[in-house]
C-alpha positions as CSV (number, residue, x, y, z in Angstrom):
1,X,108.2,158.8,120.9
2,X,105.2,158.5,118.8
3,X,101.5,158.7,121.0
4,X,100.9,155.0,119.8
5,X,103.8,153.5,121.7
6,X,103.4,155.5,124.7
7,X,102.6,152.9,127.9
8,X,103.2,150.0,126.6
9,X,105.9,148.0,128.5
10,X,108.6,146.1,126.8
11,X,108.2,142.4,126.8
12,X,110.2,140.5,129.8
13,X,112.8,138.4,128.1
14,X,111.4,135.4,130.6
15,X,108.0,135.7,128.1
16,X,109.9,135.7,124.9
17,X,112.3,133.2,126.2
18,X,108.8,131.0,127.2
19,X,107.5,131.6,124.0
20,X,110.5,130.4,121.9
21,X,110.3,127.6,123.9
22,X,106.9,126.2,123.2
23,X,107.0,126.7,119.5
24,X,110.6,124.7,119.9
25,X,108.4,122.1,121.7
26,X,105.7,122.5,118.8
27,X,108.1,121.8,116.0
28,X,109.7,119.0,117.5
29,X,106.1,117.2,117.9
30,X,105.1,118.0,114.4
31,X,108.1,116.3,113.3
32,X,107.8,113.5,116.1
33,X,104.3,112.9,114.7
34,X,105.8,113.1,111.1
35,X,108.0,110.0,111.4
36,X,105.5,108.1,113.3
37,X,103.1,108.1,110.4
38,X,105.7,107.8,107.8
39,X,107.3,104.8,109.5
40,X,104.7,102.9,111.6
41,X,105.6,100.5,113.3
42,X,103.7,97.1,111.7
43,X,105.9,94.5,112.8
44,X,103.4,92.7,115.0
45,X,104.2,89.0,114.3
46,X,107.0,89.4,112.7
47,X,110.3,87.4,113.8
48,X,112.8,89.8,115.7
49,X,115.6,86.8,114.5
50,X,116.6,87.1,110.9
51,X,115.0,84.3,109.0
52,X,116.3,81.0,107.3
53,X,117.1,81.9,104.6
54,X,119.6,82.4,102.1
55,X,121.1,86.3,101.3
56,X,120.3,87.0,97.6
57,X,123.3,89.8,98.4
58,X,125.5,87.2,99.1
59,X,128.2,85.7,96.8
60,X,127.9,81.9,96.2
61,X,131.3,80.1,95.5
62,X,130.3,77.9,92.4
63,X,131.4,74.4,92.9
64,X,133.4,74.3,89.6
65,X,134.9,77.3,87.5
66,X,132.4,78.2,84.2
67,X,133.8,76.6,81.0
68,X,136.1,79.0,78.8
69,X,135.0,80.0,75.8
70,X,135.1,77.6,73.1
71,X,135.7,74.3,75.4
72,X,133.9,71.4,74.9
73,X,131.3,71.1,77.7
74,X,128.4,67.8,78.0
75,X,125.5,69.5,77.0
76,X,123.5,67.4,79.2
77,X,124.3,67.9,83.5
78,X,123.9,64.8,86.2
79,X,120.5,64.1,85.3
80,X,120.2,61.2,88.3
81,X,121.1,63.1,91.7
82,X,118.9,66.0,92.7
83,X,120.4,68.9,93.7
84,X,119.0,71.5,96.1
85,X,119.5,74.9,95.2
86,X,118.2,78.7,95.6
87,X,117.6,81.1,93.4
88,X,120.9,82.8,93.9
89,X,122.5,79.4,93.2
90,X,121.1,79.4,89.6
91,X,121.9,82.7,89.0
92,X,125.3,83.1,89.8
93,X,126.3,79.4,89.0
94,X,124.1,78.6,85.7
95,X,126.5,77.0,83.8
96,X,127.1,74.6,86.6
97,X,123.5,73.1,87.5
98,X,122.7,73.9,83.6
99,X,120.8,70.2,82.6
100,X,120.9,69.3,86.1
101,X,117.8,67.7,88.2
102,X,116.8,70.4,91.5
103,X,114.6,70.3,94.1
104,X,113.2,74.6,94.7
105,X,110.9,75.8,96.7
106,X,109.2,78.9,96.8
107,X,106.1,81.1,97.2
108,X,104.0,81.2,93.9
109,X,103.8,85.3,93.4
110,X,102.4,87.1,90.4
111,X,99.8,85.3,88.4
112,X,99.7,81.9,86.7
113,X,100.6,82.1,83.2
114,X,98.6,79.5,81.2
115,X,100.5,77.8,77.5
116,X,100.3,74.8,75.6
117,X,103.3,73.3,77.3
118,X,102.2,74.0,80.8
119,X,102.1,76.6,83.5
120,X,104.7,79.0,83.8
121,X,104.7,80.6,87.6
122,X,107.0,82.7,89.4
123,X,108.6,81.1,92.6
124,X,109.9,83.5,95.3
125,X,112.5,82.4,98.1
126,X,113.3,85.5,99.6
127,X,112.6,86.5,103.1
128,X,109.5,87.6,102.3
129,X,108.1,84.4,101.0
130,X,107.7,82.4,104.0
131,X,109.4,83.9,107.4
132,X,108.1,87.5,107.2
133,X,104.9,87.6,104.6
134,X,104.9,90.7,101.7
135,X,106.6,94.4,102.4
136,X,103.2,95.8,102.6
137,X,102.2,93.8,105.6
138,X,105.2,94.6,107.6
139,X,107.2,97.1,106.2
140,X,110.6,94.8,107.6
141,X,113.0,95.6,105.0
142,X,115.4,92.6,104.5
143,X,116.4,92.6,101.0
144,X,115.2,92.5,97.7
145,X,112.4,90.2,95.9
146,X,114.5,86.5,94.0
147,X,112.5,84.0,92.8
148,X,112.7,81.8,89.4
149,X,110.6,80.8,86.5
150,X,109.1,77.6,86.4
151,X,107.2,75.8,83.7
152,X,104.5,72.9,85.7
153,X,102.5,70.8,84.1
154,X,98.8,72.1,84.1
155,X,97.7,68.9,86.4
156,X,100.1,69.9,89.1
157,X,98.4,73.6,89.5
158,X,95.4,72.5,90.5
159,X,96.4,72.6,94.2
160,X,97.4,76.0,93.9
161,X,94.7,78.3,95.5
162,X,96.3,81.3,96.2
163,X,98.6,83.7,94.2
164,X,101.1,86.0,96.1
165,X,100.6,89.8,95.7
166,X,100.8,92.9,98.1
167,X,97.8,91.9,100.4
168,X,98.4,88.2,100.1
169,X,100.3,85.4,101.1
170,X,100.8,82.9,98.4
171,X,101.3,79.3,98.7
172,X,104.6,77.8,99.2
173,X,105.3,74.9,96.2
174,X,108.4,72.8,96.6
175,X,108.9,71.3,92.8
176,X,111.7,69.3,91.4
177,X,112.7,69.3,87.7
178,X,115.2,70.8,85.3
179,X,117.0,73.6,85.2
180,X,118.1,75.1,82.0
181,X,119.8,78.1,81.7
182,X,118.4,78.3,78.0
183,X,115.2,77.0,77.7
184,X,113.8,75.5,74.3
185,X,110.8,78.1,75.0
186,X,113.1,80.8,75.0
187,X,113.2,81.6,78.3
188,X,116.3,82.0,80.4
189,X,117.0,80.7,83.6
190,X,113.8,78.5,84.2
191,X,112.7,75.2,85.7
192,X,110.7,72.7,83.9
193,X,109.5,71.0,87.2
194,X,108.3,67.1,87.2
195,X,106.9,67.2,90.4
196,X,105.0,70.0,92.9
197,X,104.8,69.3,96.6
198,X,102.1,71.8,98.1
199,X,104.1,72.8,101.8
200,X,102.4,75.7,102.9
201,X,99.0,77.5,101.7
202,X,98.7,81.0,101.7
203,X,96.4,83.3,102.7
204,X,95.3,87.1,102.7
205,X,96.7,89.8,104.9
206,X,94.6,92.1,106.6
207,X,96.2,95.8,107.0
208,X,96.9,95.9,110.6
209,X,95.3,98.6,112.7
210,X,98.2,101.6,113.2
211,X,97.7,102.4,116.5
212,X,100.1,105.3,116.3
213,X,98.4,107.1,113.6
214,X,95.3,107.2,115.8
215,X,97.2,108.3,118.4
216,X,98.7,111.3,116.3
217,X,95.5,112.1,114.8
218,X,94.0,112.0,118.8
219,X,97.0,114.8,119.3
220,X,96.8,116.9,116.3
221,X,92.9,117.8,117.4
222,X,93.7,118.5,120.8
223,X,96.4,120.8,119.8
224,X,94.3,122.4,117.3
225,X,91.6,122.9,119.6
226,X,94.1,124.2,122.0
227,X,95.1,127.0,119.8
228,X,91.4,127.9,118.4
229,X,90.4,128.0,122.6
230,X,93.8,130.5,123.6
231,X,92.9,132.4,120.5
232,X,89.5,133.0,121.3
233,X,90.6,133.3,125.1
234,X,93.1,136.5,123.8
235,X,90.6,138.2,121.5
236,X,88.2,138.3,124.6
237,X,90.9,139.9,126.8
238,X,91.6,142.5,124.3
């Protein structure tokens, strides 16, 4: 045996078994503290019931079969009843409310897209447009975005203030027009609304404070002053 190795003592398996246990503990909170600041936990305000609101993942039964090709179809819809309808309903049943008066309502999202003919906005009805407020604010994953095209006349935007986007909440419009699933402009699946009905005015979203990444950030100093301290308190002792 060489003179280097000569008094020390083997290390007692209690020690190593210690010592594999801490830096057990130390990787699970590294990864505890990982998930906490990947995946706060923002819902403060948020609805714990799911929301009114249609399922854009849901199939709607169309109240009549599309047209075969090639049969002979009024190119004009009931133009006296209105009909109230999502955006799922126009989507999946277009042929069917195709020329046809509807009442929609939605959250105007995007920007405001001034022509000669009018205003063409983007109304949302998903869940985030009225019960929960944008992903951002919440991170309460509940579908996709749906929403429609809809041409207004440029009086009726005037009571529009606010513009949904990441940070905000826009305002809620419930319009009434028609639907064509072809539009003269070009445009596919639109609304040429007659009438806007202001229901609900937005407003901007502050980032809530994330208590639990101050509290991980609190942690990860104490442990690394923890280590710099026994660090220093070993190189002392030896």
């Amino acid at each position: 045996m060489s003179s280097s190795l000569r008094g020390h003592k083997p290390v007692e398996r209690l020690r190593v078994l210690m010592g594999a246990l801490a830096l057990l503990g130390m990787l699970g909170s590294v990864v505890i503290i990982g998930e906490v600041l990947r995946h706060p936990d923002t819902r403060a305000g948020v609805p714990d019931e799911e929301p009114d609101h249609f399922d854009p993942r849901d199939e709607i039964d169309c109240p009549e079969p599309p047209p075969r090709e090639g049969q002979e179809r009024s190119p004009q819809g009931d133009t006296t009843t209105t009909v109230d309808v999502s955006s799922s309903d126009l989507y999946d049943c277009p042929q069917f409310f195709d020329g046809r008066r509807v009442r929609y309502r939605g959250e105007v999202v995007g920007a405001l897209l001034h022509r000669d003919t009018g205003v063409w906005v983007q109304l949302n009805d998903d869940a985030y447009a009225e019960a929960l407020g944008p992903l951002p604010a919440h991170r309460d994953y509940r579908g996709g975005n749906s929403g429609v095209g809809v041409l207004l006349p440029t009086r009726l935007t005037a009571q529009i203030d606010l513009v949904g986007g990441p940070q905000t909440r826009g305002d809620v419009v419930e319009i009434e027009g028609m639907f064509n699933r072809v539009d003269p402009s070009g445009e596919v699946a639109v609304i040429r609304a007659e009438t806007a009905e202001l229901t609900a005015s937005g407003e901007a979203l502050l980032d809530p404070l994330l208590t639990h990444r101050l509290v991980a950030a609190v942690l990860a100093i104490l442990f690394a002053g923890g280590m710099v301290a026994a660090e220093r308190v070993v190189a002392r002792r030896r």
